[in-house]
Backbone bond lengths (Angstrom), bond angles and torsions (degrees), N, CA, C in turn:
res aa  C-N    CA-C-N  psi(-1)  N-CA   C-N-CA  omega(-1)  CA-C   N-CA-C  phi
1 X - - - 1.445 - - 1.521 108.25 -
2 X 1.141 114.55 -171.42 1.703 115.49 171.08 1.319 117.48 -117.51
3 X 1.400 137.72 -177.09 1.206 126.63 -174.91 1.604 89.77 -105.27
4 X 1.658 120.24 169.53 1.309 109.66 -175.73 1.271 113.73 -88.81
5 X 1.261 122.31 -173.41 1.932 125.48 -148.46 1.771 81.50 -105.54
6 X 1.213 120.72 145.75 1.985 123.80 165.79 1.675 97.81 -109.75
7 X 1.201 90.63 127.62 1.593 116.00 169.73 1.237 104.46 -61.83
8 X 1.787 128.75 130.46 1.484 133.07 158.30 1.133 113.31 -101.50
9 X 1.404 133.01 117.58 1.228 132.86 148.31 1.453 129.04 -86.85
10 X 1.570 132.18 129.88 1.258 126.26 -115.02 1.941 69.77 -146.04
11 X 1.279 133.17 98.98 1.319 138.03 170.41 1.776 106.10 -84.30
12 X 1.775 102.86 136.05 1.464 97.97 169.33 1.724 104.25 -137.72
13 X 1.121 106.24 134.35 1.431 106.57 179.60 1.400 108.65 -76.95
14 X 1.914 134.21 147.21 1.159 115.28 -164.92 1.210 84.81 -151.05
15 X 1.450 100.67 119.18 1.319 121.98 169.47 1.739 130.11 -140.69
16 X 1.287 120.21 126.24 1.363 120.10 -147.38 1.685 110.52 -66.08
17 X 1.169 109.35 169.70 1.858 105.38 -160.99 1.801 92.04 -84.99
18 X 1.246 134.90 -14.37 1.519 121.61 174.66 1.685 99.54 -82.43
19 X 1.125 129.26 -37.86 1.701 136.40 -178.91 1.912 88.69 -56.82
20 X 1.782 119.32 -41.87 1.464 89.31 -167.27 1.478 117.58 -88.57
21 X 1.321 113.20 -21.16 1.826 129.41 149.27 1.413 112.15 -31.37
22 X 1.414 112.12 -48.90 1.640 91.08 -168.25 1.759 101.33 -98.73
23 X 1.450 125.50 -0.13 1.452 127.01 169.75 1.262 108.47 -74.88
24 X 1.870 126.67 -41.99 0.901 93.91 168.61 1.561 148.28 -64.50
25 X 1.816 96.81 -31.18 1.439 106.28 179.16 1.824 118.92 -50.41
26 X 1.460 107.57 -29.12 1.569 109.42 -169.68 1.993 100.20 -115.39
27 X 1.215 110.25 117.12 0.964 75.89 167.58 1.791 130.33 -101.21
28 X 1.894 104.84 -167.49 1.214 115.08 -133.84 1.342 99.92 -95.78
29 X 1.348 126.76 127.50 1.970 107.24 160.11 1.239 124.53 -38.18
30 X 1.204 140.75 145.17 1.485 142.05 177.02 2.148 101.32 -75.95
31 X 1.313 94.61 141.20 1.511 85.71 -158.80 1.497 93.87 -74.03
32 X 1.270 145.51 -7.14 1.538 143.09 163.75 1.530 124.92 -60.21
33 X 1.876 103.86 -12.41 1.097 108.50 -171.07 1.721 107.08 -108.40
34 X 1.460 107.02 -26.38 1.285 118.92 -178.64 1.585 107.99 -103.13
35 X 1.816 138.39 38.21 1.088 155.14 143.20 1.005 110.89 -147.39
36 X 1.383 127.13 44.40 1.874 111.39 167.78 1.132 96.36 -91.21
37 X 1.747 104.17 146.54 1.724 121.07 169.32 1.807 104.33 88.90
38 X 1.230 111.48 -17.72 1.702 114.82 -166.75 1.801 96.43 -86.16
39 X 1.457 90.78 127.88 1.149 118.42 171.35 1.705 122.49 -37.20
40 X 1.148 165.71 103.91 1.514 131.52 -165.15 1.576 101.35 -95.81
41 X 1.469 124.79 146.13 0.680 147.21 157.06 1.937 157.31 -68.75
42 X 1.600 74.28 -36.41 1.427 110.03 160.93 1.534 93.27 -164.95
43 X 1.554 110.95 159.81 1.415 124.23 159.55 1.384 107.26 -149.83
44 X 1.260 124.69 119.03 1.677 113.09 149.33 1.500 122.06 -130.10
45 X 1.063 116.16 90.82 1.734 125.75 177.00 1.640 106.15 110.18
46 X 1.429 113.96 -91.33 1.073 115.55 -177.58 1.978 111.95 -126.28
47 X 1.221 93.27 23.19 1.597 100.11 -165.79 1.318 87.68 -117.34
48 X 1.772 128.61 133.52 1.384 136.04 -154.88 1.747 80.55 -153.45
49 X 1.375 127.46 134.53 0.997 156.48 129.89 1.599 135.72 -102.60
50 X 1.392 106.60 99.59 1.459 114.72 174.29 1.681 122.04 -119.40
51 X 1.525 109.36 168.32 1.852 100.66 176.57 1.266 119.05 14.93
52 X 1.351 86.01 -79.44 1.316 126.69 -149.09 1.669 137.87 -93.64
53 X 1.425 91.00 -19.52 1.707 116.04 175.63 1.201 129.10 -149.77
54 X 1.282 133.75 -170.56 1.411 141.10 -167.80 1.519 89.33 -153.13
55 X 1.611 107.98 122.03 1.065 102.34 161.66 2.077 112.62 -157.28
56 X 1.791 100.49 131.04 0.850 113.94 -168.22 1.563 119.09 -121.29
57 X 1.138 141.69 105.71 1.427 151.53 -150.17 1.882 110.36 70.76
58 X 1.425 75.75 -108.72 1.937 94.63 174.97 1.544 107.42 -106.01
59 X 1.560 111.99 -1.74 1.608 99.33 -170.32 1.638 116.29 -101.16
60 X 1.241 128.72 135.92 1.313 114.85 -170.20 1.755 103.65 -129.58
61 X 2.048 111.91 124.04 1.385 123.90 179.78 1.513 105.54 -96.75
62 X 1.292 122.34 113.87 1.649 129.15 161.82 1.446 103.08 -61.25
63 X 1.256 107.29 104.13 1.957 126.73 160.52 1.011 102.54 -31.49
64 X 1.229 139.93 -51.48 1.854 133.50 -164.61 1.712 88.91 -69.84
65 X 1.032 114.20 -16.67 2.218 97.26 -175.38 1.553 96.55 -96.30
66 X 1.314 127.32 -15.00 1.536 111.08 172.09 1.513 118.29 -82.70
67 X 1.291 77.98 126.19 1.727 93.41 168.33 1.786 123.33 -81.47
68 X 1.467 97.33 -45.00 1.543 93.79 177.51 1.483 115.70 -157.07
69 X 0.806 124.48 151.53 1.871 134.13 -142.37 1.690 97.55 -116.48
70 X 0.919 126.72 60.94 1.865 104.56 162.40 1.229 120.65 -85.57
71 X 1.597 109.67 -168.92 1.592 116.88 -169.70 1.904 81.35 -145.61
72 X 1.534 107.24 133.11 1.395 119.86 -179.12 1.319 82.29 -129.58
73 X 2.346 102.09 141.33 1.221 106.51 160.90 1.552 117.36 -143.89
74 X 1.209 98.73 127.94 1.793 130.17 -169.07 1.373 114.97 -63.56
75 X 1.534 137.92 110.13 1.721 124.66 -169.29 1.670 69.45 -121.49
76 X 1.785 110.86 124.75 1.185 127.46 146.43 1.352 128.52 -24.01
77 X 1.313 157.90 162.68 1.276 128.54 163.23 1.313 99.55 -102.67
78 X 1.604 93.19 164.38 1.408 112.12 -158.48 1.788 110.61 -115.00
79 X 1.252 97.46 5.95 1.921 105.91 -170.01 1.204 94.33 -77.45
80 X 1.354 148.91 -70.22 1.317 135.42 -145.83 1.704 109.65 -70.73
81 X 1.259 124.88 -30.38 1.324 123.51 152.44 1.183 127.30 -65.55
82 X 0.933 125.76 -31.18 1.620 124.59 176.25 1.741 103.60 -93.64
83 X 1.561 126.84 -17.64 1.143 115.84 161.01 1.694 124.17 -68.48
84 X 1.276 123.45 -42.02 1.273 148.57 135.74 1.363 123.39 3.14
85 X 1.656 101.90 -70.54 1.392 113.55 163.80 1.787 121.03 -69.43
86 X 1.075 106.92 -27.87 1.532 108.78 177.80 1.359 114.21 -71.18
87 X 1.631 89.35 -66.77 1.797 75.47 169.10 1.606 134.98 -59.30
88 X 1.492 106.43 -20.12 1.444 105.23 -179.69 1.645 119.08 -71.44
89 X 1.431 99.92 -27.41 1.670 115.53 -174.94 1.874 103.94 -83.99
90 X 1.679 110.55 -39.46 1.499 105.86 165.03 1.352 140.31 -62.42
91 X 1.352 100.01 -59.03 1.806 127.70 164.63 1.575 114.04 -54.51
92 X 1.696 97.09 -78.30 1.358 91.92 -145.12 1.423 97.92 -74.78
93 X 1.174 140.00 -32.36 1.509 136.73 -149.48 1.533 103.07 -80.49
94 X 1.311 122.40 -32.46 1.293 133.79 166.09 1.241 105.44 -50.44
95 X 1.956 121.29 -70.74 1.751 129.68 -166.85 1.627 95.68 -55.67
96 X 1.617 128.22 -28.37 1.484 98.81 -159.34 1.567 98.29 -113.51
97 X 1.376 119.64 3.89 1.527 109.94 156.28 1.408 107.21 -83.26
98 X 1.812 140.90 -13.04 1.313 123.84 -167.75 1.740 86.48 -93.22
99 X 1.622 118.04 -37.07 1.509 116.41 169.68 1.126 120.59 -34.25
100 X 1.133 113.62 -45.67 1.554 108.35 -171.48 1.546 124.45 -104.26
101 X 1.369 95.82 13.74 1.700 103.90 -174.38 2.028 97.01 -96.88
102 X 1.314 90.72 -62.10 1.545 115.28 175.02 1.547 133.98 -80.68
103 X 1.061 134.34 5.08 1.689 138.89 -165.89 1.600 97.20 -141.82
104 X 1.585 125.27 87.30 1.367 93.63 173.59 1.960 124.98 -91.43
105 X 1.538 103.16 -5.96 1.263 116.13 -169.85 1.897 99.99 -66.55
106 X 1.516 89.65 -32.14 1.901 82.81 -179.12 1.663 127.11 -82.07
107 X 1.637 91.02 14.85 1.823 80.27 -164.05 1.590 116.22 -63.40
108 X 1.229 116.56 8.02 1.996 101.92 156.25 1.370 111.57 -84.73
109 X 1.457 115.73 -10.18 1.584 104.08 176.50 1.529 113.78 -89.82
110 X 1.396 86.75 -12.97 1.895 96.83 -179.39 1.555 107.39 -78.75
111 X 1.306 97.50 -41.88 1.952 95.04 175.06 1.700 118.37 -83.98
112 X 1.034 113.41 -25.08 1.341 113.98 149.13 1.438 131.16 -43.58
113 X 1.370 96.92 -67.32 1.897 112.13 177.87 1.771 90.51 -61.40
114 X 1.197 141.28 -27.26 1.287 108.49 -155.25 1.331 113.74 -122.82
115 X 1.810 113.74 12.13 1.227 138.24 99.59 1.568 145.75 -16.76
116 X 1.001 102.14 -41.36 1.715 119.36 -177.77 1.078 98.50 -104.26
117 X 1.369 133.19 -56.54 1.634 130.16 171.15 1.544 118.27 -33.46
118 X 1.409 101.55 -53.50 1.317 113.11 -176.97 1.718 96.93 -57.30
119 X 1.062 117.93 -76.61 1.196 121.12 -153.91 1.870 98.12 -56.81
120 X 1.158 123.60 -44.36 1.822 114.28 -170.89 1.421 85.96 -47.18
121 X 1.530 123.09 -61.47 1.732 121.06 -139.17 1.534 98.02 -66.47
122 X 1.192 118.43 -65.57 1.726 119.68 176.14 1.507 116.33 -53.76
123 X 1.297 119.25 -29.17 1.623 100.27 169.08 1.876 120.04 -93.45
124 X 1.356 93.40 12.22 1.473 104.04 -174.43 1.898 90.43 -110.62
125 X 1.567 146.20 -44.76 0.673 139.19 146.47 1.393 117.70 -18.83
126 X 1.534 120.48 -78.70 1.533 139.48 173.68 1.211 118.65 -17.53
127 X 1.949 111.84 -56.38 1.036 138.70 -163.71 1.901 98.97 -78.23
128 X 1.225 105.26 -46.65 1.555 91.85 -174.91 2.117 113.36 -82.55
129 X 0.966 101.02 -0.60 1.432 131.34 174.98 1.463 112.51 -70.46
130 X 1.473 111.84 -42.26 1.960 115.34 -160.81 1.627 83.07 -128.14
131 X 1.370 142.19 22.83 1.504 139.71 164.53 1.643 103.44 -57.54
132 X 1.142 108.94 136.79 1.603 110.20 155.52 1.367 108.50 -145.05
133 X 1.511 89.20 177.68 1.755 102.78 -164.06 1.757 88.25 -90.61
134 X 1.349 104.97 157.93 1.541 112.67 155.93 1.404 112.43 -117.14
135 X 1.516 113.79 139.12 1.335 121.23 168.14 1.363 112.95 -106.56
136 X 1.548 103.41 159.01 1.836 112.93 175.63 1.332 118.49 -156.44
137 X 1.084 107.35 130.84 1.679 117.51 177.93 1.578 106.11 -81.17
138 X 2.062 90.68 122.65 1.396 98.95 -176.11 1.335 108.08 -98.59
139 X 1.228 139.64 146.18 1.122 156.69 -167.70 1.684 109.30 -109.84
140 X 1.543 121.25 113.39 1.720 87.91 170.32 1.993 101.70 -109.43
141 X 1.010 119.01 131.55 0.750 125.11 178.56 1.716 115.96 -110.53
142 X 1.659 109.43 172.28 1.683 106.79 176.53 1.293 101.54 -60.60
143 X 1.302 165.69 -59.27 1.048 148.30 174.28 1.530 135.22 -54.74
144 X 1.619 101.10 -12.08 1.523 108.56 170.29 1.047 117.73 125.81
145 X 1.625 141.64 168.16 1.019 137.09 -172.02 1.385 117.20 -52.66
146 X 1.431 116.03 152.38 1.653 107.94 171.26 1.587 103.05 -140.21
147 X 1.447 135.51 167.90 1.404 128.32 126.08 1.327 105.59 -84.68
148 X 0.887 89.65 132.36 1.291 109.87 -176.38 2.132 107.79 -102.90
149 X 1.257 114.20 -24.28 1.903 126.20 -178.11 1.468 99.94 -165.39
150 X 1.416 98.26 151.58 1.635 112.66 175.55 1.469 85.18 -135.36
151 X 1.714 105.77 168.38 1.201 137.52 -174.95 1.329 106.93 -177.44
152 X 1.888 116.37 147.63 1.359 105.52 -179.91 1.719 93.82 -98.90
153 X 1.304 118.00 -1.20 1.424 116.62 171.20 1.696 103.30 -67.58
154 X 1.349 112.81 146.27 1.168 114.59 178.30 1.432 107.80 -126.03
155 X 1.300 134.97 9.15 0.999 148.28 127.43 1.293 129.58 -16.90
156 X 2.012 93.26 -100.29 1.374 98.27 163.60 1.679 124.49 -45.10
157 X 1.434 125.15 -45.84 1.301 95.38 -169.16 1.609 116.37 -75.68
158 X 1.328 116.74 -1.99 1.518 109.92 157.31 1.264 123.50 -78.28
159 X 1.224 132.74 -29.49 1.145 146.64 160.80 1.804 99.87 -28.20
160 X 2.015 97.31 -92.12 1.430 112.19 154.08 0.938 139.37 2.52
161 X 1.502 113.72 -63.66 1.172 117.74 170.44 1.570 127.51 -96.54
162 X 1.645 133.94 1.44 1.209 125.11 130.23 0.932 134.48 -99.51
163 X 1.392 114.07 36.71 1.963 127.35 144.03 1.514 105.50 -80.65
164 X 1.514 92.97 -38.92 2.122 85.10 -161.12 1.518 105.40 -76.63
165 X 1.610 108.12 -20.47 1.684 113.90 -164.43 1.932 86.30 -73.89
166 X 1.638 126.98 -64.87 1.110 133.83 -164.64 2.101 99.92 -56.50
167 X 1.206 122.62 -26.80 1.560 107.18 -160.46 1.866 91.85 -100.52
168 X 1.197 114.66 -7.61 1.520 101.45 178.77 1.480 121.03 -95.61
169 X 1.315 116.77 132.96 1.500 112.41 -169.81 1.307 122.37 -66.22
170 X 1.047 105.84 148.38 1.528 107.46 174.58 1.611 117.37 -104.13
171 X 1.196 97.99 152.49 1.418 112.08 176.12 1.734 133.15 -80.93
């Protein structure tokens, strides 16, 4: 038999490139200093939910400033791989079977081209094969929506995100 396959979940904190402009200018509390004593609520990796906050890497959201908790999810696009394959299965497979029937002076361009063929169609296959969706917990805050974390687990960020919806107070 085989031994069984272990699931990786691969966490990324996501935060927009003007959010890291103005972190650098100020700096950040150390997140040991801005959750000591706080209960956790949820934790997985570097994403800590307690009472009182949300906190993911070095960045930390006070629950009383969220307004509303979603989960957004991202499907890569899929055209340039699946264009890839079309043309490779229309075009090329046609030019390098008439190549190699009819042209014999070129046959290094024929094993070349049918070399490269090979490789676009199977790594363009591959590629639409190991695609995943990304998820992210949206945050709306007084300044406006944010992602605030991505994950291609879609789990956790539901999870995630009805811990943060249930631990933040309501009004």
């Amino acid at each position: 038999m085989g031994e069984p396959m272990a699931v990786v979940t691969v966490l990324h904190p996501v935060v927009p490139v003007r959010e890291r402009e103005v972190e650098q200018r100020r700096p950040a509390s150390p997140p040991e200093a801005v959750d000591a004593g706080e209960p956790s609520l949820f934790q997985a990796g570097q994403v800590r939910v307690t009472r009182e906050r949300l906190l993911v890497g070095g960045r930390a959201w006070a629950l009383r400033d969220v307004r509303q908790v979603d989960t957004v999810r991202r499907t890569p696009k899929l055209w340039p791989y699946l264009l890839a394959v079309g043309l490779g299965g229309a075009v090329g497979l046609p030019l390098l079977s008439w190549l190699s029937v009819t042209v014999t002076a070129m046959q290094g361009a024929y094993e070349v081209g049918l070399a490269l063929t090979a490789l676009g169609l199977f790594s363009s296959i591959a590629a639409l094969l190991l695609v995943e969706e990304k998820h992210y917990l949206v945050l709306g805050l007084p300044g406006g929506t944010r992602r605030v974390f991505g994950s291609r687990d879609a789990q956790l960020i539901a999870r995630l995100a009805g811990t943060v919806r249930q631990a933040r107070p309501h009004a």
